[in-house]
N, C-alpha and C positions, 0 to 999 in steps of 0.2 A: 788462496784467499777467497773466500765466501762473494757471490759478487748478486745472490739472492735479492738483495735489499734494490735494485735497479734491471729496469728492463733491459735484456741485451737486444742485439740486434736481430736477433733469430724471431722473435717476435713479433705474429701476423698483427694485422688491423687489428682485428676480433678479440685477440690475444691480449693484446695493449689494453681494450678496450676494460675485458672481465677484471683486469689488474690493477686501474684506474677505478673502476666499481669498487672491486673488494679495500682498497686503500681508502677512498672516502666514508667508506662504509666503516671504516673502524678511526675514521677522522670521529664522524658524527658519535659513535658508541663512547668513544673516551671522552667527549666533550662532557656528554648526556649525564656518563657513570666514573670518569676515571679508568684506571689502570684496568680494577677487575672484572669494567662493565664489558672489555676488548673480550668476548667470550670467541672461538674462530665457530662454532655453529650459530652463534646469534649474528656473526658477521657475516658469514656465508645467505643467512637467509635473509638480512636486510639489502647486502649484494645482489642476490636472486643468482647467486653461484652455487657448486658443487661445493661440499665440504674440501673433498679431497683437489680441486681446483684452486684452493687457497693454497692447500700444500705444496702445489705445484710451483707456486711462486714465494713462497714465505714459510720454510720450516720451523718458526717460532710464529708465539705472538711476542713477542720482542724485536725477531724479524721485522715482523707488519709494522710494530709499531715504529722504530726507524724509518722503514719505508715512508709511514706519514711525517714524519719528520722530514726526511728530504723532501718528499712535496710540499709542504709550508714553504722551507725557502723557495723555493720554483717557484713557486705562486708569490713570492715576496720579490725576486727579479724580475716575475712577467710586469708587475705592479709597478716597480721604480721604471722599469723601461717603459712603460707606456706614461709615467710621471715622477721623471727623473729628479734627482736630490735639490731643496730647495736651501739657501741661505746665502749668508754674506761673505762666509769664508770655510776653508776645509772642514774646520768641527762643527761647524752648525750643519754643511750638509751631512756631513758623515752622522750625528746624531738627529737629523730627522730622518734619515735611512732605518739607525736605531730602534729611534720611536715607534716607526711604522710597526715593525716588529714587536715591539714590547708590548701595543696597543691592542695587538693580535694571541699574544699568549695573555698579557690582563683579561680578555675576553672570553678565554678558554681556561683557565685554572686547572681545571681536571684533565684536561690535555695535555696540558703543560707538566705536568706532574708525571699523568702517565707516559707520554713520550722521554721525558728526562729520566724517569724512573727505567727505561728500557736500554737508556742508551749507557746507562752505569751496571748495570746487571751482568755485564761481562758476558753476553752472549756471542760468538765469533763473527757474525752478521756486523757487529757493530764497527768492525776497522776498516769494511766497504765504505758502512754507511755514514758513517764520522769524518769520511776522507771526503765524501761525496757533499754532505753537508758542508764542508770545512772549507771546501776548492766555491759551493753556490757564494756563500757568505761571503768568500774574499772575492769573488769578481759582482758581485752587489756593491760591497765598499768601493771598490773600487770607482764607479762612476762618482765619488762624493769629491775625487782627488782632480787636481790640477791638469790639464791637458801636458803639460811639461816637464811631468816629474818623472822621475825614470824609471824606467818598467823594475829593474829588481829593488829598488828600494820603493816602489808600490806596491808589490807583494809581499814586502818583507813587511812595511806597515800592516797590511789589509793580515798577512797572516797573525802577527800580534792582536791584533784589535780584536779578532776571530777568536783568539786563547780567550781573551777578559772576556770576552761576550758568553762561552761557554761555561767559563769558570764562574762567572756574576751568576747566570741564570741556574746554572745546578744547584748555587749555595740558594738563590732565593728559591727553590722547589724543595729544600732540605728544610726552611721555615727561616732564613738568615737574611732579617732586611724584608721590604714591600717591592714595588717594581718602581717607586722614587729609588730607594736606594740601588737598586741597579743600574737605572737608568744615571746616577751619581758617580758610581764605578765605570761606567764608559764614556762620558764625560773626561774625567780626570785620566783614564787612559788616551783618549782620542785628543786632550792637549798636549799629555807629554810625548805621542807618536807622533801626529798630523800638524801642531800647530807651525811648524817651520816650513808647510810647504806653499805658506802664502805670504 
C-alpha cells in the first residue's frame, strides 16, 4: 500500500519541513484556481522547492492533493483541541465540530472541489490517504461523545458519521444540495447515531 500521501518517520527536520511548504503550497493554489490551478511546477516554485523534490514526496498531483486533504483535518483536531466541542448534548457538540469544518470548505470551494475531486479519481495514494483522513475525523468526533460511553461502540459511531460526512460532502462537490443541506444530512445522521448517548 502506497503510504506517499504522509510523512514517515525516516524523515529529517528539513525534510518535514520542504513537505509541509510544498502541501501548503498547493493548499493556497487550489483554493486560488481549483483542481487545474494544482500545476507540481507552479507548486514547486511557490514552495521554493525542487520540481523533482515534490516527487520525492507525492508521485501525483492527486497524491498532493490528498495530502492537503489530511492536513485540513490536522489542522481541524489541532483546532478542536485547543477549543474543544461546544453544546448541550452529544449532537450539538458533534455538529459544531461539523460546522467548524463545513465553514472551512464553504471558504474554500475550489479546494474543496479539487481535493474531493482527487480523492475519487482512483489514484492508489488515495487508500493511505482515505484511511488516514477517516482514523483524523473519527478521533475529532470523537471528543463530542460522552466520557462514559464505550470505546467500541464510540468508534463504531464516530466511524458511521465519518461515511455521511464523506458521502454528504462528495455529493455537495458533485453540485447535489448547498453546504445547508449537508450540514442537514449530518444532522439527521448524528441523531439517529449519537442521540442515545445522552
Amino acid at each position: 500500500m502506497p503510504t506517499e500521501t504522509r510523512p514517515g518517520p525516516a524523515l529529517s527536520r528539513s525534510q518535514a519541513a520542504r513537505r509541509e511548504r510544498v502541501i501548503r503550497a498547493a493548499q493556497e493554489l487550489g483554493s486560488e484556481g481549483g483542481y487545474d490551478a494544482v500545476q507540481m511546477r507552479d507548486v514547486a516554485s511557490r514552495a521554493e522547492v525542487a520540481l523533482g523534490t515534490i516527487y520525492r514526496y507525492f508521485p501525483s498531483k492527486d497524491a498532493l492533493l490528498l495530502a492537503v486533504m489530511v492536513q485540513w483535518l490536522r489542522d481541524l483536531e489541532e483546532r478542536v483541541g485547543r477549543k474543544p466541542p461546544a453544546g448541550d448534548g452529544t449532537v450539538e457538540r458533534i455538529m459544531d465540530v461539523l460546522r467548524r469544518a463545513l465553514r472551512t470548505m464553504d471558504r474554500q470551494p475550489r479546494l474543496t472541489a479539487a481535493v474531493i475531486g482527487a480523492m475519487t479519481a482512483g489514484d492508489p495514494a488515495s487508500v493511505t490517504a482515505i484511511g488516514e483522513a477517516s482514523a483524523t475525523m473519527a478521533r475529532v468526533l470523537v471528543t463530542a461523545f460522552p466520557d462514559d460511553v464505550d470505546p467500541q461502540l464510540e468508534a463504531g459511531a464516530a466511524k458511521v458519521l465519518g461515511h455521511v460526512w464523506w458521502s454528504a460532502t462528495i455529493s455537495w462537490a458533485n453540485g447535489m444540495g448547498d453546504i445547508d443541506w449537508v450540514a442537514d444530512e449530518l444532522r439527521a445522521a448524528a441523531e439517529l447515531v449519537a442521540d442515545r448517548f445522552d
